[in-house]
N, C-alpha and C positions, 0 to 999 in steps of 0.2 A: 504494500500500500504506500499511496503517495502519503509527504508532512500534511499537503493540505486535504486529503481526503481524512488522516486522521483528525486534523480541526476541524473539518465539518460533520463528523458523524455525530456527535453528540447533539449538533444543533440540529439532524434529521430526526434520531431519535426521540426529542422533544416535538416533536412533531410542527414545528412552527409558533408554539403557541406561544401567548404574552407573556413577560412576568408580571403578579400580580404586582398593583400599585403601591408605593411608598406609604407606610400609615399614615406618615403627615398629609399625604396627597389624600389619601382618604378622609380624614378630618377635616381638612380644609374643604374637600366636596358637602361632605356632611353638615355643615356650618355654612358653607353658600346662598345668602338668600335665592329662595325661588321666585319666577316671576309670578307677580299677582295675577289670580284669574277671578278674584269677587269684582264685584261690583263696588268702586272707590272712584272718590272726585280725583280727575285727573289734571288736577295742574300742577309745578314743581314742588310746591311747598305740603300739598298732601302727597305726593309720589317721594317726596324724602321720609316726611313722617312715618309713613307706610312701612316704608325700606326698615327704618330704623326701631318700628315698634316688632315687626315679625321678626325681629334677629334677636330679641331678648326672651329671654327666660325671667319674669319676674318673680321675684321670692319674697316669700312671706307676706301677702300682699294680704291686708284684712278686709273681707265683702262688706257689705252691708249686713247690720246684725238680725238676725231672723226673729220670728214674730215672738219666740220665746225665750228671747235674750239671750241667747247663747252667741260666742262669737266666733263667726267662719276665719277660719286665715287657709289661705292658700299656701303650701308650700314651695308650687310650680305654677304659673300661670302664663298660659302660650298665646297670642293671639298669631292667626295663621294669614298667609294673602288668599286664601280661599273662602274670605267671611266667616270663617269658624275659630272657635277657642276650646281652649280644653283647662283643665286646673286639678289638681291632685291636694289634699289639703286635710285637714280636720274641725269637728264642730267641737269647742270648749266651752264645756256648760258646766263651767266651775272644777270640781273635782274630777269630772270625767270627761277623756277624750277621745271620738268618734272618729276614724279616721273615712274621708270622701271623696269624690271624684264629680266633678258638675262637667256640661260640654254643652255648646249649643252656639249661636250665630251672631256678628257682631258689625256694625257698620261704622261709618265717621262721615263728619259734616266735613267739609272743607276745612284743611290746617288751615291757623292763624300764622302759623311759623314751619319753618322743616321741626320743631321741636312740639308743636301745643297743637292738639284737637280734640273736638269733644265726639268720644266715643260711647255709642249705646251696645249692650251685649243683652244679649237672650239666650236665657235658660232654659234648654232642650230635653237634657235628662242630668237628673241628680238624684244621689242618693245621698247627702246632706241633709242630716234630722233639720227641719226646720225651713225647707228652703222646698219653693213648689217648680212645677215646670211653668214655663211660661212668664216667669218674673221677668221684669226690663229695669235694667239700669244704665246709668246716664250720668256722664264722667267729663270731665276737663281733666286729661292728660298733658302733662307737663315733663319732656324726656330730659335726664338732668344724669348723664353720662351714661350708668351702666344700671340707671333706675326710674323709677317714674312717681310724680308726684299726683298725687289724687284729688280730684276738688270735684265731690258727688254735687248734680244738680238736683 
Protein backbone atom coordinates (compact mmCIF):
# COMPACT_ATOMS: atom_id res chain seq x y z
CA UNK A 1 0.00 0.00 0.00
CA UNK A 2 0.77 3.40 -0.84
CA UNK A 3 1.64 6.53 2.50
CA UNK A 4 -1.38 8.07 1.11
CA UNK A 5 -3.72 5.33 0.76
CA UNK A 6 -2.73 4.43 4.22
CA UNK A 7 -3.98 8.27 5.24
CA UNK A 8 -6.94 7.95 3.62
CA UNK A 9 -8.33 4.74 4.80
CA UNK A 10 -9.35 5.62 8.03
CA UNK A 11 -11.11 8.63 6.73
CA UNK A 12 -13.07 5.87 4.38
CA UNK A 13 -13.69 3.81 7.02
CA UNK A 14 -15.59 6.66 8.86
CA UNK A 15 -17.51 6.63 6.29
CA UNK A 16 -17.45 10.45 5.48
CA UNK A 17 -19.36 11.56 8.34
CA UNK A 18 -19.13 14.87 10.51
CA UNK A 19 -17.47 15.32 13.76
CA UNK A 20 -19.86 16.04 16.13
CA UNK A 21 -19.85 19.87 17.15
CA UNK A 22 -17.65 21.73 19.74
CA UNK A 23 -19.88 21.83 23.07
CA UNK A 24 -19.40 25.51 23.00
CA UNK A 25 -20.72 25.54 19.59
CA UNK A 26 -23.43 23.77 20.87
CA UNK A 27 -24.38 26.06 23.66
CA UNK A 28 -23.87 28.94 21.82
CA UNK A 29 -26.65 27.31 19.36
CA UNK A 30 -28.71 26.47 22.21
CA UNK A 31 -28.62 30.15 23.75
CA UNK A 32 -29.31 31.63 20.14
CA UNK A 33 -32.39 33.65 20.05
CA UNK A 34 -34.94 32.20 17.65
CA UNK A 35 -36.65 34.38 15.29
CA UNK A 36 -40.08 35.42 16.41
CA UNK A 37 -43.15 33.99 14.99
CA UNK A 38 -46.06 35.49 17.56
CA UNK A 39 -47.65 38.14 16.79
CA UNK A 40 -45.49 41.49 18.14
CA UNK A 41 -45.56 45.33 17.18
CA UNK A 42 -42.99 45.51 14.72
CA UNK A 43 -41.00 48.60 14.98
CA UNK A 44 -37.05 48.76 16.26
CA UNK A 45 -37.67 49.41 19.79
CA UNK A 46 -40.24 46.46 20.24
CA UNK A 47 -38.13 44.14 17.87
CA UNK A 48 -35.09 44.97 20.47
CA UNK A 49 -37.38 44.52 23.54
CA UNK A 50 -38.51 41.28 22.02
CA UNK A 51 -34.89 40.14 21.29
CA UNK A 52 -33.82 40.85 24.64
CA UNK A 53 -36.99 39.63 26.80
CA UNK A 54 -36.83 35.98 25.11
CA UNK A 55 -33.09 35.52 25.82
CA UNK A 56 -33.76 35.79 29.64
CA UNK A 57 -34.47 33.39 32.14
CA UNK A 58 -36.06 35.39 34.91
CA UNK A 59 -35.68 34.20 38.47
CA UNK A 60 -37.42 34.29 41.29
CA UNK A 61 -39.81 36.45 39.82
CA UNK A 62 -43.15 36.95 42.44
CA UNK A 63 -46.85 36.63 40.53
CA UNK A 64 -49.50 38.32 41.73
CA UNK A 65 -50.68 36.82 45.02
CA UNK A 66 -53.62 34.45 44.64
CA UNK A 67 -57.06 35.00 46.09
CA UNK A 68 -55.84 33.12 49.33
CA UNK A 69 -52.97 34.82 50.16
CA UNK A 70 -50.49 32.79 49.50
CA UNK A 71 -47.50 33.86 47.47
CA UNK A 72 -46.58 32.53 43.87
CA UNK A 73 -42.75 33.06 43.17
CA UNK A 74 -41.56 31.69 40.19
CA UNK A 75 -38.29 30.02 40.18
CA UNK A 76 -37.86 30.06 36.14
CA UNK A 77 -39.98 32.39 34.16
CA UNK A 78 -39.58 32.12 30.07
CA UNK A 79 -41.29 34.21 27.86
CA UNK A 80 -40.90 32.70 24.29
CA UNK A 81 -41.04 34.65 20.53
CA UNK A 82 -43.95 32.38 19.93
CA UNK A 83 -46.48 34.21 22.34
CA UNK A 84 -46.16 31.63 24.83
CA UNK A 85 -44.54 31.43 28.48
CA UNK A 86 -43.83 28.90 30.67
CA UNK A 87 -42.67 29.22 34.64
CA UNK A 88 -41.67 26.56 37.18
CA UNK A 89 -42.17 27.94 40.70
CA UNK A 90 -43.97 27.38 44.19
CA UNK A 91 -47.05 28.55 46.01
CA UNK A 92 -45.80 29.63 49.84
CA UNK A 93 -48.79 29.66 52.12
CA UNK A 94 -46.73 30.37 55.02
CA UNK A 95 -45.34 27.04 56.57
CA UNK A 96 -45.91 25.15 53.50
CA UNK A 97 -44.45 24.87 50.10
CA UNK A 98 -46.30 23.64 46.97
CA UNK A 99 -44.08 23.28 44.27
CA UNK A 100 -45.84 24.57 40.33
CA UNK A 101 -45.71 24.97 36.82
CA UNK A 102 -48.30 27.62 35.13
CA UNK A 103 -47.96 28.09 30.82
CA UNK A 104 -50.09 29.87 28.73
CA UNK A 105 -49.91 33.15 26.11
CA UNK A 106 -48.43 36.46 26.26
CA UNK A 107 -48.41 39.64 24.09
CA UNK A 108 -46.87 43.47 24.38
CA UNK A 109 -48.09 46.86 23.31
CA UNK A 110 -45.55 48.74 21.45
CA UNK A 111 -41.98 49.28 23.45
CA UNK A 112 -41.49 52.60 24.89
CA UNK A 113 -37.73 51.85 24.73
CA UNK A 114 -35.46 48.80 23.31
CA UNK A 115 -35.69 48.36 27.31
CA UNK A 116 -39.66 49.07 28.67
CA UNK A 117 -43.11 47.43 27.45
CA UNK A 118 -46.01 46.68 28.83
CA UNK A 119 -46.70 43.02 28.67
CA UNK A 120 -50.09 41.11 29.36
CA UNK A 121 -49.74 37.08 29.88
CA UNK A 122 -52.54 34.56 30.16
CA UNK A 123 -52.89 31.71 32.19
CA UNK A 124 -53.47 28.45 30.06
CA UNK A 125 -52.80 25.80 32.46
CA UNK A 126 -51.76 25.74 36.11
CA UNK A 127 -51.41 23.61 38.71
CA UNK A 128 -50.66 26.40 41.39
CA UNK A 129 -53.17 26.16 44.41
CA UNK A 130 -54.79 29.27 44.19
CA UNK A 131 -54.20 30.55 40.72
CA UNK A 132 -57.25 29.61 37.85
CA UNK A 133 -56.85 29.24 34.16
CA UNK A 134 -57.72 32.02 32.23
CA UNK A 135 -56.24 34.91 34.71
CA UNK A 136 -54.76 38.13 32.70
CA UNK A 137 -52.00 40.20 33.93
CA UNK A 138 -50.70 43.32 32.85
CA UNK A 139 -47.19 44.59 33.58
CA UNK A 140 -44.73 47.44 32.77
CA UNK A 141 -41.54 45.70 32.20
CA UNK A 142 -38.46 47.47 32.71
CA UNK A 143 -35.08 45.32 31.28
CA UNK A 144 -32.21 46.55 33.64
CA UNK A 145 -29.37 44.09 32.45
CA UNK A 146 -29.78 40.49 33.31
CA UNK A 147 -33.23 41.37 35.05
CA UNK A 148 -36.45 42.91 34.87
CA UNK A 149 -38.26 45.30 36.89
CA UNK A 150 -42.09 44.91 37.44
CA UNK A 151 -44.78 47.66 37.75
CA UNK A 152 -48.30 45.58 37.80
CA UNK A 153 -51.09 47.66 36.03
Amino acid sequence: MTPALLLALPLLACGGQKAAPEPAATAAAATAPSRPTGDFPDDAASRAFLQALTMMDIRDFSAVDSTEGAKVVFSSLRFQGDNTWSAQGYVDAGEERMECTERGTWTMEPATSPKEATVTWIIDQTDCVGREKGTSTRALFTLTGDDVDVAFR
